[in-house]
N, CA and C atoms as an extended XYZ file, in Angstrom:
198
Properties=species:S:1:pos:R:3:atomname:S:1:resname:S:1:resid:I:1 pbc="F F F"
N       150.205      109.169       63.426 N   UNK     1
C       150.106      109.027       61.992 CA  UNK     1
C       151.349      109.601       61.308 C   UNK     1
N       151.847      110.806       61.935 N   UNK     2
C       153.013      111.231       61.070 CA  UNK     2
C       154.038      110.405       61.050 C   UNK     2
N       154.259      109.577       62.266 N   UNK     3
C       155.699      108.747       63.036 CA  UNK     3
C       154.802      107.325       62.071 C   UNK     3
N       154.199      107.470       61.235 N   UNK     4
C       153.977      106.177       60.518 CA  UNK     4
C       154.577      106.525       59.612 C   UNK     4
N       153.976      107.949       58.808 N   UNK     5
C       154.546      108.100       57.312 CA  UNK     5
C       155.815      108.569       57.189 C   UNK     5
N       156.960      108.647       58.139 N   UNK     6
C       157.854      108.909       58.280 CA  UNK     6
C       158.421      107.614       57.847 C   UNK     6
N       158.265      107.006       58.918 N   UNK     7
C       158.565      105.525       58.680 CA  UNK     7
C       158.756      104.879       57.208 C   UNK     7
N       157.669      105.320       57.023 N   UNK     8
C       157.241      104.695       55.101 CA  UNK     8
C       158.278      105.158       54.093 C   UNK     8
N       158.101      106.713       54.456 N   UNK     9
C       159.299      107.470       53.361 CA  UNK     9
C       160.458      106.360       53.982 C   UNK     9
N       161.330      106.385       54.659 N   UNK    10
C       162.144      106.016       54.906 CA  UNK    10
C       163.016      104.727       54.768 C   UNK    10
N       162.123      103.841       54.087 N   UNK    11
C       162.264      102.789       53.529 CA  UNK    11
C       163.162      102.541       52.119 C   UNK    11
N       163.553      101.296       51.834 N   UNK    12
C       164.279      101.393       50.452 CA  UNK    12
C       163.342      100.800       49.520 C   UNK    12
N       162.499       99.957       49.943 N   UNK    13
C       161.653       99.583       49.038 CA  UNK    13
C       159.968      100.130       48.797 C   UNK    13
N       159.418      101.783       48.678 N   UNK    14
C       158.673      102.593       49.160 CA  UNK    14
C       157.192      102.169       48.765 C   UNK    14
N       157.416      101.642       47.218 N   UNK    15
C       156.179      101.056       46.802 CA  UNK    15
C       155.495       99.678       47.231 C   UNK    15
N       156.482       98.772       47.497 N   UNK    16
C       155.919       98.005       48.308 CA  UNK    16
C       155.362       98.298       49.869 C   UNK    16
N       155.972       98.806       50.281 N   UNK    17
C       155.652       99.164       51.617 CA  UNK    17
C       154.240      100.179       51.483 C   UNK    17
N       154.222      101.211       51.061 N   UNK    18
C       153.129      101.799       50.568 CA  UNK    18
C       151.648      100.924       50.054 C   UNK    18
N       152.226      100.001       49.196 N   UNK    19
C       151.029       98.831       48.742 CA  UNK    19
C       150.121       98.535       50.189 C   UNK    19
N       151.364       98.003       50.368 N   UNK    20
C       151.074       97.128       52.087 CA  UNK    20
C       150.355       97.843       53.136 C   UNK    20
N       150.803       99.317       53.200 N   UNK    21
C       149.697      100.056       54.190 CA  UNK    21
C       148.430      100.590       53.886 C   UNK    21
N       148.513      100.656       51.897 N   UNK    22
C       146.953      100.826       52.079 CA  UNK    22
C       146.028       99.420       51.996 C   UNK    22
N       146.883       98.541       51.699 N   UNK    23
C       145.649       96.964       52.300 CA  UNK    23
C       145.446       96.952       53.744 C   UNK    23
N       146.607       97.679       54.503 N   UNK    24
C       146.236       97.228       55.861 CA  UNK    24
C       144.785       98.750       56.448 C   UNK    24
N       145.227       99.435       55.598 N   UNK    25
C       144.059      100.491       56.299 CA  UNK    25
C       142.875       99.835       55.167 C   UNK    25
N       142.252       99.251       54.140 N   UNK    26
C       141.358       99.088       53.767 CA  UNK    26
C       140.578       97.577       54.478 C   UNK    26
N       141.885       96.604       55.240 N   UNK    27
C       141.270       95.846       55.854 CA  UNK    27
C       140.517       96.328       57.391 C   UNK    27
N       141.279       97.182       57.911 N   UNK    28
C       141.193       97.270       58.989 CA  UNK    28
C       139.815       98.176       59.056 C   UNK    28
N       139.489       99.141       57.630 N   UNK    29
C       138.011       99.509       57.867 CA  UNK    29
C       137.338       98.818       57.535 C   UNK    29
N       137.149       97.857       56.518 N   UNK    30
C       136.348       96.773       56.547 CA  UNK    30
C       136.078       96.142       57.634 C   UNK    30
N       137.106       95.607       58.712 N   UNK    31
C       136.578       94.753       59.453 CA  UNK    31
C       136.086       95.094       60.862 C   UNK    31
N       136.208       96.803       60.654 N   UNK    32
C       135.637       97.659       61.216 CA  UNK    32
C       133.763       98.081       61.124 C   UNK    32
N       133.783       97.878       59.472 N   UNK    33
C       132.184       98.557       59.695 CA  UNK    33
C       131.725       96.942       59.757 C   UNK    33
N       132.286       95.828       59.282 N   UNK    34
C       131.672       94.246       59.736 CA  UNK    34
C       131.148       94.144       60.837 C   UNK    34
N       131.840       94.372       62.055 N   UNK    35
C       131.411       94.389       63.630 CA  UNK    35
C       130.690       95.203       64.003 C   UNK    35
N       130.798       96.666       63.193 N   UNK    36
C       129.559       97.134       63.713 CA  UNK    36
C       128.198       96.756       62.946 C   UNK    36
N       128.183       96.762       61.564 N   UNK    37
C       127.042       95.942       60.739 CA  UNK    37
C       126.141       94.886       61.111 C   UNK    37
N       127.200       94.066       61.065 N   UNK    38
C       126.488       92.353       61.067 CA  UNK    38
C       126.750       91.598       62.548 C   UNK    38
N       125.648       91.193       63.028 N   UNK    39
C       125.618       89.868       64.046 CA  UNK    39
C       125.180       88.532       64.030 C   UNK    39
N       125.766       87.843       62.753 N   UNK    40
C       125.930       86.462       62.635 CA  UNK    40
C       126.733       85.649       62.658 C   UNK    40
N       126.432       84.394       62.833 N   UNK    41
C       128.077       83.877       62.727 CA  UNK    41
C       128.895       83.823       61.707 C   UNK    41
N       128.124       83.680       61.042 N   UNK    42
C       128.501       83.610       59.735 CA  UNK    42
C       129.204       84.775       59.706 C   UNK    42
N       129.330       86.063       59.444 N   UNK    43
C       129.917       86.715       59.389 CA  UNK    43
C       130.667       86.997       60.296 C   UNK    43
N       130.400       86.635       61.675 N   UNK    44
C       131.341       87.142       62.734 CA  UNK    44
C       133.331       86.023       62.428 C   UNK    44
N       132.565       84.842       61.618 N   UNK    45
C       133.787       84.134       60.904 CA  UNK    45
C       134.373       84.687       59.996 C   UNK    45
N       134.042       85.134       59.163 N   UNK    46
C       134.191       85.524       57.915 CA  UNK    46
C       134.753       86.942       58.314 C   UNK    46
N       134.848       87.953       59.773 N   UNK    47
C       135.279       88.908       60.283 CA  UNK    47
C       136.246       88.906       61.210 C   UNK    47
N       136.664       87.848       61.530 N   UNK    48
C       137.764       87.123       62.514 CA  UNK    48
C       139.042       86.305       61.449 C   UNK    48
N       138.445       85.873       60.275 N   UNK    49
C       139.165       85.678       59.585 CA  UNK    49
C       139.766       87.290       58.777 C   UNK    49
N       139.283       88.096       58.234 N   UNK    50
C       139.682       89.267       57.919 CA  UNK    50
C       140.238       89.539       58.808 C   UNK    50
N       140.677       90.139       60.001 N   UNK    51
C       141.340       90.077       61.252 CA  UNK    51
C       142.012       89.890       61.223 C   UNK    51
N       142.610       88.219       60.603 N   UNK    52
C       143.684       87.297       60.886 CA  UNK    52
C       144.724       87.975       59.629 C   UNK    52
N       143.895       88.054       58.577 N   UNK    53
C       144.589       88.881       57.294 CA  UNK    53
C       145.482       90.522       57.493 C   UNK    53
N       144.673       91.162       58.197 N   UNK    54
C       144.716       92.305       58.436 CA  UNK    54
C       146.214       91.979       59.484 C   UNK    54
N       146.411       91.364       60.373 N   UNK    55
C       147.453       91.075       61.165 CA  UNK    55
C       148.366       90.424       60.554 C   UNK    55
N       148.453       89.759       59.430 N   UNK    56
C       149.084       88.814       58.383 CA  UNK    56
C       149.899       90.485       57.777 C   UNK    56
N       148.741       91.241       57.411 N   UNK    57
C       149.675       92.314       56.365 CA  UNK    57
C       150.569       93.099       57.007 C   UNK    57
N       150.235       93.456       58.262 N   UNK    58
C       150.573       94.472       59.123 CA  UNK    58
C       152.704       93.430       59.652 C   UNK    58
N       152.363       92.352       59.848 N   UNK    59
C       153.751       91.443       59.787 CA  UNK    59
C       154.713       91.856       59.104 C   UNK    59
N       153.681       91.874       57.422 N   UNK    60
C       154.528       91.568       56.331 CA  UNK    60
C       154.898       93.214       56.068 C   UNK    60
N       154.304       93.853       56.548 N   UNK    61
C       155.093       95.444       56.441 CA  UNK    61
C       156.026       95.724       57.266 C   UNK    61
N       155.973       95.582       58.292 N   UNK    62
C       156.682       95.391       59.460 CA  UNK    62
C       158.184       94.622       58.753 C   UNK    62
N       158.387       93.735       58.168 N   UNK    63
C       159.173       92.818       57.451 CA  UNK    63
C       159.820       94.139       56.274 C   UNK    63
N       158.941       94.261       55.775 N   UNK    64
C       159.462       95.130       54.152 CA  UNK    64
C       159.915       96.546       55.188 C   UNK    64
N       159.698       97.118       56.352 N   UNK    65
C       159.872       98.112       56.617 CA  UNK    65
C       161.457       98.096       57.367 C   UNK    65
N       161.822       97.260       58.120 N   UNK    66
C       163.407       96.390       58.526 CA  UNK    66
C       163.610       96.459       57.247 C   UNK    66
């Protein structure tokens, strides 16, 4: 965790990057208590797609953080 927020400070663009890691930690507990919550399909879609998002943001920080 520290070798993350290191990372973060270290950036030129801080607020974006900052934006970006707290969507990726609010997706990633969401789609955390989903799997443990719910066993439908319906949701198990609707939790695989959050997933796909959550890996979408984590890119795009990765991007703003270069």
């Amino acid at each position: 965790m520290a070798d993350h927020v290191l990372l973060l400070r270290a950036t030129t663009t801080p607020s974006a990057v900052w934006n970006a890691a707290a969507v990726t930690a609010t997706l990633c507990r969401t789609t955390t208590w989903r799997v443990t919550r719910h066993r439908t399909p319906a949701y198990d879609h609707r939790t695989h797609r959050l997933f796909e998002y959550w890996y979408t943001v984590i890119l795009a920080a990765a991007l703003l953080t270069l």
